[in-house]
N, C-alpha and C positions, 0 to 999 in steps of 0.2 A: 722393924728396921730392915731396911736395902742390903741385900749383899750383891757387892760389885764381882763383876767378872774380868776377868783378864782378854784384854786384845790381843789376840797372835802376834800381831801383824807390825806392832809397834811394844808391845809388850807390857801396856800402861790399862791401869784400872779405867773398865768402858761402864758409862754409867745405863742404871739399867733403864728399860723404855717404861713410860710411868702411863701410861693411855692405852685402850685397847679396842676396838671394836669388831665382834662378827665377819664385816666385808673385806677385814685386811688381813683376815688372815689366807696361806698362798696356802694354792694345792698341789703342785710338785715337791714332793718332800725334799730332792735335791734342793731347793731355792731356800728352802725355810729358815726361819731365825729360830734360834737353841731356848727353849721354856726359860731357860736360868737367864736368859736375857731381858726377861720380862720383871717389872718390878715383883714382888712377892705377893703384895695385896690382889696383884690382878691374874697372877696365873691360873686359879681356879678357874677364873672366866674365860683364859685364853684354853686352856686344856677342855674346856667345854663345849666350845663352839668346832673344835677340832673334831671332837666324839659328834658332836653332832651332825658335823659334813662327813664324817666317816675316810676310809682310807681313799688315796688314787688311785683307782683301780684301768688310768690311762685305756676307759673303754674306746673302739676303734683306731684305736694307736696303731700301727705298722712297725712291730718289736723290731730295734735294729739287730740284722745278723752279723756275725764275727766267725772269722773263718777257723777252724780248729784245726789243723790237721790239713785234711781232704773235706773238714763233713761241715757244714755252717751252723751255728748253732744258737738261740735266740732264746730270749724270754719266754714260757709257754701261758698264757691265762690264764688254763685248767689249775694252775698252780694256788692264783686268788680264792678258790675252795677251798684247797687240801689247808691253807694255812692262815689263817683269820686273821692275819698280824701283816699279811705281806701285803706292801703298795710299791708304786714303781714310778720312777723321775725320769719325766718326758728329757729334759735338760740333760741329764747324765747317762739317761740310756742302763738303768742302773737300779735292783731293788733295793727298800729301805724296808723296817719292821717301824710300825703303827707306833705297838705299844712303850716301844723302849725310847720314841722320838720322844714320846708323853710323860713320862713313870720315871725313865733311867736316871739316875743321880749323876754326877758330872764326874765324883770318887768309882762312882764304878764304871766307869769310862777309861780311866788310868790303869783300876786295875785290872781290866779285862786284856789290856793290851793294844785295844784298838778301837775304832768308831767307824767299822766295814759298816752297818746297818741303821748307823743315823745319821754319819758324817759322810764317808767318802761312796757309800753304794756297794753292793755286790753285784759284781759283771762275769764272776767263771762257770758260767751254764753248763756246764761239761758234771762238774762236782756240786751242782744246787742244791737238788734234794738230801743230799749226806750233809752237806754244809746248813742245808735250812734244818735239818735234825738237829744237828753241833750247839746252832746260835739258840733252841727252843732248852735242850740241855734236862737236867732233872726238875725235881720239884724247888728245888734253893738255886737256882742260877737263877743269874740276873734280869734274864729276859722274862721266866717266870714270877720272878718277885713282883715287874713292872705290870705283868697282865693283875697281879692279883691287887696291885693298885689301882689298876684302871678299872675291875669291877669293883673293887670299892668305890670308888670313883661317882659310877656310874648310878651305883647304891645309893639313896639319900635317906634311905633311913640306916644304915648301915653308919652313917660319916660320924664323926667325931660328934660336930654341932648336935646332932637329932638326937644323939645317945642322950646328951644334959637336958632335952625338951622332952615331955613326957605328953602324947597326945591319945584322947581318947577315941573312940568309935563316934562320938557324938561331935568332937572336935571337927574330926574329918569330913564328917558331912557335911555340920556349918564352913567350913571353909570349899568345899564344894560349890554349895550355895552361893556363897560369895562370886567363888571366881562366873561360876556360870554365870553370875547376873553383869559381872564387869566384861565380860566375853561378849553375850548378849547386844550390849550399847555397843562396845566396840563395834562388834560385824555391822550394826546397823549405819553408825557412823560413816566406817569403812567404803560401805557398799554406797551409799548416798552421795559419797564426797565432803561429808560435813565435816568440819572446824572441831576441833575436840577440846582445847583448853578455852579458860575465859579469863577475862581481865582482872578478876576477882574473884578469886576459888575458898575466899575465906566462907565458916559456918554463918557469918552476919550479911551475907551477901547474896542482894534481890536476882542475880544473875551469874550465877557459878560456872557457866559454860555449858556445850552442850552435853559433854559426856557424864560432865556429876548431875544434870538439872535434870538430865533423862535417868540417869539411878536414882536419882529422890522418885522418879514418879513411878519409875517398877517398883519402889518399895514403897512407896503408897497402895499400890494395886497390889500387891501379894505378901500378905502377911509373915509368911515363912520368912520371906526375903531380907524383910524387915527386922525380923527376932535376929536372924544370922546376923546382921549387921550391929546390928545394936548390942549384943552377947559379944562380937567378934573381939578377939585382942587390938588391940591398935595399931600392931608393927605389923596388922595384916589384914588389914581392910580393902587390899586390892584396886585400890581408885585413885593411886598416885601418878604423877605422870610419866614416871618409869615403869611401874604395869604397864600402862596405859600403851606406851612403844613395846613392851614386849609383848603386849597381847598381838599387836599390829606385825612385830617382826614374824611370832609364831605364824600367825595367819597366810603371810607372804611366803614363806619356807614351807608351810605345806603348799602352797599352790605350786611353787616353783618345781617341789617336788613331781606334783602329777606330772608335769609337763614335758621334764626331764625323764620322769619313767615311759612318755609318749613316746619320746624320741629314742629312747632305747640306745643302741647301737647303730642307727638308720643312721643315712647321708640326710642332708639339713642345707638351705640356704638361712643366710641372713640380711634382714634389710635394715637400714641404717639412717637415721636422718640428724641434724643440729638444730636446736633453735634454742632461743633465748628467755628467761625466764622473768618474770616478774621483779626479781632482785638482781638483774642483768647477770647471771648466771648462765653460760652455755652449756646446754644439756642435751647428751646424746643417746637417744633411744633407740634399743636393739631388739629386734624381733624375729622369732626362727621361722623356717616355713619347710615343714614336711609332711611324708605322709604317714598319716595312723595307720595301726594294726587294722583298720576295718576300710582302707583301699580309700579313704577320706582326706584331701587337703586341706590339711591346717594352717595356722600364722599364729602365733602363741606372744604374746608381750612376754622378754625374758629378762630386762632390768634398762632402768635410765640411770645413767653415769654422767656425774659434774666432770666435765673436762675444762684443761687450763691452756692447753696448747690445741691450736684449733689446726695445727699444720697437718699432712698428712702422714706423718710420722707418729706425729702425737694421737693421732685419730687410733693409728695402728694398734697403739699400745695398747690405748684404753681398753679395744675391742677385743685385745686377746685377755688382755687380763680381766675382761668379763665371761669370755668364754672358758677360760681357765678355773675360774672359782665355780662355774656351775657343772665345771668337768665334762667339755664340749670340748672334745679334740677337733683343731682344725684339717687334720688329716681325711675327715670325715664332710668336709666344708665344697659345695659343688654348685654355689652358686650365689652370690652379691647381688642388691640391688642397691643405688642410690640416686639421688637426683645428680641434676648437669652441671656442678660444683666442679670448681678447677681442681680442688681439693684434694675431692674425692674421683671422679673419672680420668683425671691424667694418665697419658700413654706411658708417661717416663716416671715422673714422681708421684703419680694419686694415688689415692688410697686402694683401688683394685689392683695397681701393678703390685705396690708393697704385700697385699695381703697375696695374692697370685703366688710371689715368690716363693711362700712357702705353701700354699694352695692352691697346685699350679691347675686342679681343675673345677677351682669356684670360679665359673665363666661370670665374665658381667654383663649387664644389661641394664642401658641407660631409661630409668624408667618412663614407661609409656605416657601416663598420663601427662609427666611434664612433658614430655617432648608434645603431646599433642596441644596442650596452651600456649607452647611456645609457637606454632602451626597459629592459633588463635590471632596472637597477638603481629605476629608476620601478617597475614591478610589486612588487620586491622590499619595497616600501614600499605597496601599492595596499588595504589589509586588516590592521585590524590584527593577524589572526590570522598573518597570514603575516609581520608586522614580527617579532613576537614569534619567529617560526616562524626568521626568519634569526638576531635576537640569540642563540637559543641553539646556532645551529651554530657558531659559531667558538669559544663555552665548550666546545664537547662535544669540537672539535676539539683544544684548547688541553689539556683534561683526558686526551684517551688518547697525546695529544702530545709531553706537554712535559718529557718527563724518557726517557734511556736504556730503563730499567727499561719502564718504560709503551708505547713504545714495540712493543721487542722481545717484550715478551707478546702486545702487539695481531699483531701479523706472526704469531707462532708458534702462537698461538689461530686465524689467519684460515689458516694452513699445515695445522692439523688440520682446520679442518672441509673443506678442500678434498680432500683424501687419503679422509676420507669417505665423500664425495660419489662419488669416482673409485672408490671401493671397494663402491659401492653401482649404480655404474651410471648416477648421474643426472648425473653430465659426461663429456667425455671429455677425456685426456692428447694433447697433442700439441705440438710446435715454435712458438714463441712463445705457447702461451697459458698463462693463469693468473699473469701475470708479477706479481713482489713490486711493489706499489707502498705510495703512503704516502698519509694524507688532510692534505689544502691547503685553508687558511683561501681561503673565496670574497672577492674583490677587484673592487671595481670600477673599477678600469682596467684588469684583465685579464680578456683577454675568453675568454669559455666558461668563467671559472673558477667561476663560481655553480652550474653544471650538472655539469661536474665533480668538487665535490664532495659534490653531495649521489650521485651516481651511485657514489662510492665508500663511502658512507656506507651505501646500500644493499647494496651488494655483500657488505660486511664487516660488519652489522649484529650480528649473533651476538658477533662478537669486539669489536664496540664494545662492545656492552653487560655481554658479560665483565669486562672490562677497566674500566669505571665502577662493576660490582660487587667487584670487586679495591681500588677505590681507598678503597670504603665502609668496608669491613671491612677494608683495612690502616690507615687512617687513626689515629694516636693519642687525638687527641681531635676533636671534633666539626667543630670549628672547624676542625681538617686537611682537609678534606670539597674542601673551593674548590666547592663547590658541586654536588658528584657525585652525592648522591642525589637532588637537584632536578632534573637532567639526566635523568636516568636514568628518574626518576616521568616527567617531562614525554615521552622516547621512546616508554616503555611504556603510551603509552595510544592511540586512535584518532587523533582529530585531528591528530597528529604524522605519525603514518603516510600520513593522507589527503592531510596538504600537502605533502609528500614526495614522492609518487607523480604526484600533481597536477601538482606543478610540474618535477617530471622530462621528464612529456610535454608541459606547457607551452615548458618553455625545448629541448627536443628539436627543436620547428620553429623557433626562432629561430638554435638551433646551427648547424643545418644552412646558414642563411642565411648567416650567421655564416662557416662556412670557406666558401663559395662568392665570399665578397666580396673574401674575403681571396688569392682566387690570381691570381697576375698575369696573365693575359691576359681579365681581365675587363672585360668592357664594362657602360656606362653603360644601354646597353637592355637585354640579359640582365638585369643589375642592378634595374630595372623591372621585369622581367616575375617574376623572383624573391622580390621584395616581395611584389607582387598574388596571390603563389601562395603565400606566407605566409599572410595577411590572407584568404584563400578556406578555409585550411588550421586558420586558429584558431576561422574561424565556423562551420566543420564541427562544428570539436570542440564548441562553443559547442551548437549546435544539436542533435549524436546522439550525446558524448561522455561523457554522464554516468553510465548505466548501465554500460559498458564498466570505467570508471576507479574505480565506486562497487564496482563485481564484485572487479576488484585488489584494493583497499583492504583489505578484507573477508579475501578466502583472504588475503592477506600478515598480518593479523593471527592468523587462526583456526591460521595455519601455524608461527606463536609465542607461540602464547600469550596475545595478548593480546586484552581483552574490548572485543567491540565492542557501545556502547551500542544501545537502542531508537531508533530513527528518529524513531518520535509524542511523545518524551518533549519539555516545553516547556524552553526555558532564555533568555537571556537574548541580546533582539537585538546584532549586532552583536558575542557576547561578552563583553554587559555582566550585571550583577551577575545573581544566578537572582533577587532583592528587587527587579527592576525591573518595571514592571508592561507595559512592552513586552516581552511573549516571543515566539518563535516556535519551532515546530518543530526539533526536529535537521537534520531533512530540507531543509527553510529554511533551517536555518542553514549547511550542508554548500553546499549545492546554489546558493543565489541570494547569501549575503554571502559568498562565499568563493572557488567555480567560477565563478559568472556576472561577481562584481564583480572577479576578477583577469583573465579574459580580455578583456572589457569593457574594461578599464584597459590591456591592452597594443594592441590595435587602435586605441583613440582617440591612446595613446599615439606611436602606429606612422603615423597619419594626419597627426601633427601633427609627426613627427621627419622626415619624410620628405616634405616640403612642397614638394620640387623636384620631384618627378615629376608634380605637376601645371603646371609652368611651360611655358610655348609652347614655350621650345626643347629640352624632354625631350622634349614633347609632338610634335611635328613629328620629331624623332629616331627616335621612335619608330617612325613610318610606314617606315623601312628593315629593323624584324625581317623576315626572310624565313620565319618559323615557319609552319605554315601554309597555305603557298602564298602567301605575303606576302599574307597577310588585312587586317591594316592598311595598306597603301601607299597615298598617296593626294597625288596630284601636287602639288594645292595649297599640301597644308603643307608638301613638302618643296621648292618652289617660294618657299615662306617662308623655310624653313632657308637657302638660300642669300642670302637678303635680309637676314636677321640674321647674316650673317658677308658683307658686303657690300664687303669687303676681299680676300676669295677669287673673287667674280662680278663682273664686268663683267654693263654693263646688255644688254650680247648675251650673256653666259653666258647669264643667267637668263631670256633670251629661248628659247635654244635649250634649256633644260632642260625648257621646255614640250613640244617635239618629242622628246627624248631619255630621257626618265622612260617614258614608254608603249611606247617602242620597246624599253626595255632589259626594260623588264617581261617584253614578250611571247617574246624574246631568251633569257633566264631560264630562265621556265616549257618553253620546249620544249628548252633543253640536261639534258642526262643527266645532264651532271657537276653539276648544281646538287638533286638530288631530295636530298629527305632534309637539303636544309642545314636548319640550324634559329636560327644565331644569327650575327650582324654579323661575327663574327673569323671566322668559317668561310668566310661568304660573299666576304671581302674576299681570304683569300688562294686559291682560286678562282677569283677573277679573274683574279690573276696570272696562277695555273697556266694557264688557258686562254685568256689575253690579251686579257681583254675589257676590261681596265683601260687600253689602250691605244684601245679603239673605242668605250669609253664613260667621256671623262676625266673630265667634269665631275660626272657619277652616283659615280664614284670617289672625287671629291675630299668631297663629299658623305661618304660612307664613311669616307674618314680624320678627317674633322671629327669624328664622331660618336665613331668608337674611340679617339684620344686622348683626349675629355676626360676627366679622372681622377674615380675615383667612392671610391676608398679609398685610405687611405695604409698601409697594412698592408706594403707594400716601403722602408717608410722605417724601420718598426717593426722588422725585419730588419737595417738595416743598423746599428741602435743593438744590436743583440744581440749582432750583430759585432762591434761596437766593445767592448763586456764581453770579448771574448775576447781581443782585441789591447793594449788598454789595460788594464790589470790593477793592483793596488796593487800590486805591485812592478814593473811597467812605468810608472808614474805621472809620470814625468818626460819621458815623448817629446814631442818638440814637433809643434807643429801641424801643418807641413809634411813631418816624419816619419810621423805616422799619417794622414795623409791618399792619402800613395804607399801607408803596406803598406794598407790599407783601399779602395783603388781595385781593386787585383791581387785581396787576398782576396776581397770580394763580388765582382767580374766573373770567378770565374775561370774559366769555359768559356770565356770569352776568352783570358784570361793565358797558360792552359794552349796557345793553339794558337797562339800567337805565336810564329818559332824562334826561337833564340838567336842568330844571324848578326845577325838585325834589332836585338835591344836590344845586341849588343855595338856595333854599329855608332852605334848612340844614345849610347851611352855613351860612346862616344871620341868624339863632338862637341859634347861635356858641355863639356871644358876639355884642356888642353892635355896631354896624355896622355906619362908620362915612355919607353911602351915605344907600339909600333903595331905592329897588324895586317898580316898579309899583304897584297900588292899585290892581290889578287882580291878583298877585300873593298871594297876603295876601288872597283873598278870596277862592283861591285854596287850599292853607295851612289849 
């Protein structure tokens, strides 16, 4: 039976909360809801996943000070040692005790007098330690009582339950057995992305799913496994589908664990993205990005969260109260990335300003890679010969596309001329090349696909055009056409060919830029310096490119056939009517409204998407490339840098940074291990290796500054691709906090994978009160 509890606040019995799960439970102990508010059946579970997240120990928190007197005086850390019971509420500014939030009875609340250490907080830092004595008391005070509940507790052979079960040595090992082999499929599942239940889990049933049909076949193959099971009790056979998520939840809670032990105390960015689920669910995936103990940039998946308000308010909340629960102070937060969402990038309401507010130095940074397909998609429109030039790729694509038939000619026309070719001598045969592929409508939100498919477009040109002359002449009547001789006239003349070829090697240096932004250990200065070597690389072409690409044009037509006009003939500026009386030249019109005004169009384009890298704090950033012989360094600005993150320096940091920048310089230049570096990630884990991150912290911290902030979200764009494979329409019903465990394991899984099994059984058994236990060696491992 339910025992109600009284509302303050109206004074009327509050009924109790009758559901509970792991993710909801809050980590400011100020914030939290009273155990006794919890129905009774589930308070065990709720008291366990507390134990299991452990206290708030508000790491990199900024303790608020309170003036005393003369003297200011603040919460100290060192205190989370001396006293195993103490956590602290970011909200209240204020300590709370663990044990008594968990253990204390609500009667000994009244009689104590007061609820200073579960309800309102202790704030008089002056008398803490006398008063933290006071509240610990002898061995029968109440706070004591509550700790010797909570090692009970924590005890499961110790509990009530276990005392009435009587388990042997041989017991334990069979259920051992057990679980390892349901852990086992799990991780395998896990790891793969497979489906784990089936439509029919009954013992009569030719297909049980994949996680029982793969336990029948381990225990075909290993006898032991087999005896366990078949000996096992029944209330504990471990292959229910509530194991089955708790094995998944243990799994995900260790990984999250590493990750969180990675990050330590360190400054962290976060990057951020939405998209939409299978089950039209909006799902917001958060990813941290800092650097490891060994001078190395990470990106770590740290949870996808179902969001119901997509405002940027709503965005806000969700994000802290995900950084909240994994105990990630935003105090500690020095750098956002998201895409060019009104949303999220607004000056006045997006989600960087809101998050700013109280993060005033998570700088943002509108990520690269989209700005740079939106650069893509702008050219794609810069002329109208090349607007025209895109409308008819996707008819052309759509016509050798859109039917079996059409298809399978295109493939088997592009399979002859290659055998050809091989038979001729002008390619050669070998392991992966020449692989079957297919041509894809260009998209702009997917990025490289504009270039990828005019590249196949080229490739396969013979058998396009085969295949558009198939459609001509099978066609019944005219009107069957959808437009294939139009297409076909418009390929087979120059112009098509020029802008083809044109824009091949146009979008060829953007591509490149393109996968470079996209790999994860990329930084914000490479990033820099990879722009400017664009922007050098298209005025090249601008400037000595035309005769080279006009040369192409030319043999690729004379090489099929098709007639390349006179260069002096006049025609119509711009592409307009030959009856206009503005003409110019072919040569003019090829050369200045077409070559000059598309590359023209993607630099101004490229100056004005990428407007941060003239910002002071790129700008001062930048002075750390060590390219060069750190050509750029220059004390000053990085003397700034630290002045604009004035939450990282003390005004003697940045005193001694003046002494420390010249010395590390010259320190640098004469080590051997440093020649040849050439970029911020190289140089930073370097330090490590040769410990100069230790002799030069503050140059250091500098470095970390610079490598987190995030420059593209393209790891976020990954873990939504993930999520395609795990959430699937016939997976379309898992809940939130199901695909958010297998989606932790899957994306991290060079982690997953090195985590053993001892650890997450041993997570798992202090999930909830477990009907079988582990051997006595595991507990002393624990």
């Amino acid at each position: 039976m339910n025992h109600t509890t009284i509302d303050e606040s109206t004074n009327q019995p509050r009924q109790p909360i009758p559901e509970f799960h792991p993710s909801q439970i809050i980590s400011d102990p100020g914030l939290r809801i009273p155990i006794e508010d919890y129905a009774l059946e589930i308070r065990s579970d709720v008291r366990r996943a507390y134990l299991l997240k452990g206290r708030n120990k508000a790491i990199g928190h900024n303790f608020e000070k309170t003036k005393d007197g003369r003297i200011w005086r603040s919460f100290q850390p060192a205190w989370f040692d001396t006293y195993d019971w103490l956590e602290y509420s970011v909200e209240k500014e204020a300590a709370f005790c663990f044990h008594c939030f968990l253990f204390k009875k609500p009667s000994q609340a009244i009689r104590f007098g007061n609820d200073v250490f579960t309800k309102d907080g202790y704030t008089r830092w002056k008398t803490a330690l006398s008063n933290f004595r006071k509240h610990v008391g002898g061995p029968s005070s109440y706070h004591n009582i509550a700790k010797g509940d909570c090692d009970d507790f924590n005890n499961q052979r110790a509990s009530v339950a276990t005392q009435f079960r009587v388990y042997s040595k041989e017991s334990e090992i069979s259920y051992k057995i057990r679980l390892t082999a349901s852990l086992d499929c799990a991780r395998y599942l896990i790891a793969q992305g497979e489906a784990f239940r089936g439509h029919d889990e009954s013992s009569t049933s030719i297909n049980k799913g994949n996680f029982r049909e793969l336990l029948d076949w381990y225990k075909d193959k290993k006898e032991d496994v087999k005896e366990a099971f078949d000996k096992g009790p029944g209330n504990a056979q471990m292959i229910c589908s509530d194991i089955q998520k708790d094995l998944a939840t243990a799994c995900a809670m260790e990984v999250t664990k590493v990750i969180k032990n990675d990050i330590g105390d360190k400054n962290f960015s976060i990057l951020i993205d939405e998209a939409r689920d299978c089950s039209i669910k909006e799902q917001m995936a958060v990813i941290v990005r800092f650097l490891d103990d060994h001078g190395v940039l990470q990106e770590r998946f740290l949870a996808i969260k179902h969001i119901t308000d997509c405002t940027s308010a709503g965005i806000k909340k969700a994000l802290v109260d995900v950084l909240e629960y994994h105990g990630l102070s935003t105090s500690r937060l020095r750098g956002q990335g998201y895409d060019g969402a009104s949303n999220m990038r607004g000056e006045f309401n997006g989600l960087q300003k809101l998050v700013r507010d109280e993060a005033p130095y998570a700088f943002y940074v509108h990520c690269f890679a989209h700005q740079l397909q939106l650069v893509v998609v702008n050219v794609a429109q810069c002329s109208p010969a090349i607007a025209d030039f895109f409308n008819y790729i996707p008819l052309i694509v759509t016509q050798v596309c859109s039917s079996c038939k059409r298809k399978d000619a295109l493939l088997a026309k592009h399979q002859d001329e290659l055998l050809d070719l091989m038979e001729n001598g002008k390619i050669t045969a070998g392991t992966g090349l020449h692989q079957e592929f297919n041509i894809t409508r260009p998209g702009d939100t997917r990025w490289g696909s504009h270039l990828k498919t005019l590249l196949r477009i080229f490739t396969m040109w013979n058998a396009v055009v085969e295949v558009l002359g198939i459609v001509v002449v099978d066609a019944r009547e005219h009107t069957c056409q959808g437009g294939a001789r139009g297409l076909l006239k418009n390929m087979e003349c120059f112009e098509f060919v020029f802008i083809m070829l044109f824009l091949i090697n146009l979008l060829s240096n953007t591509n490149h830029l393109s996968q470079a932004l996209q790999r994860k250990n990329q930084n914000i200065v490479e990033a820099m310096r990879l722009i400017l070597d664009v922007k050098e690389s298209l005025q090249s072409m601008r400037d000595n490119g035309w005769e080279s690409l006009f040369c192409q044009a030319k043999n690729f037509c004379e090489t099929h056939g098709i007639d390349v006009p006179n260069m002096d003939d006049l025609v119509g500026a711009m592409g307009q009517s030959v009856r206009t009386k503005n003409k110019v030249t072919r040569l003019h019109y090829y050369k200045v409204s077409i070559f000059n005004v598309a590359i023209d169009a993607t630099i101004t384009e490229m100056n004005h998407r990428f407007n941060e890298v003239s910002t002071e704090l790129l700008d001062c950033m930048s002075c750390l490339n060590p390219a060069n012989n750190f050509s750029k360094f220059n004390v000053d600005k990085l003397i700034r840098l630290a002045e604009i993150y004035d939450e990282d320096f003390t005004e003697a940091d940045r005193l001694m940074l003046g002494v420390d920048l010249p010395r590390f310089l010259m320190n640098i230049r004469r080590s051997e291990e440093f020649n040849g570096c050439r970029d911020v990630s190289t140089l930073a884990r370097l330090m490590v290796e040769t410990m100069k991150h230790t002799s030069f912290q503050l140059v250091y911290r500098l470095i970390e500054l610079t490598l987190i902030l995030p420059m593209a979200t393209s790891s976020v764009e990954r873990i939504f691709s993930a999520m395609k494979i795990i959430k699937t329409d016939l997976r379309n019903k898992l809940s939130d906090d199901w695909l958010n465990d297998l989606m932790v394991c899957y994306c991290e899984k060079e982690i997953f994978r090195s985590i053993p099994d001892d650890q997450i059984m041993i997570q798992f058994q202090k999930m909830r009160d477990r009907k079988g236990h582990l051997p006595h060696e595991f507990h002393v491992i624990s």
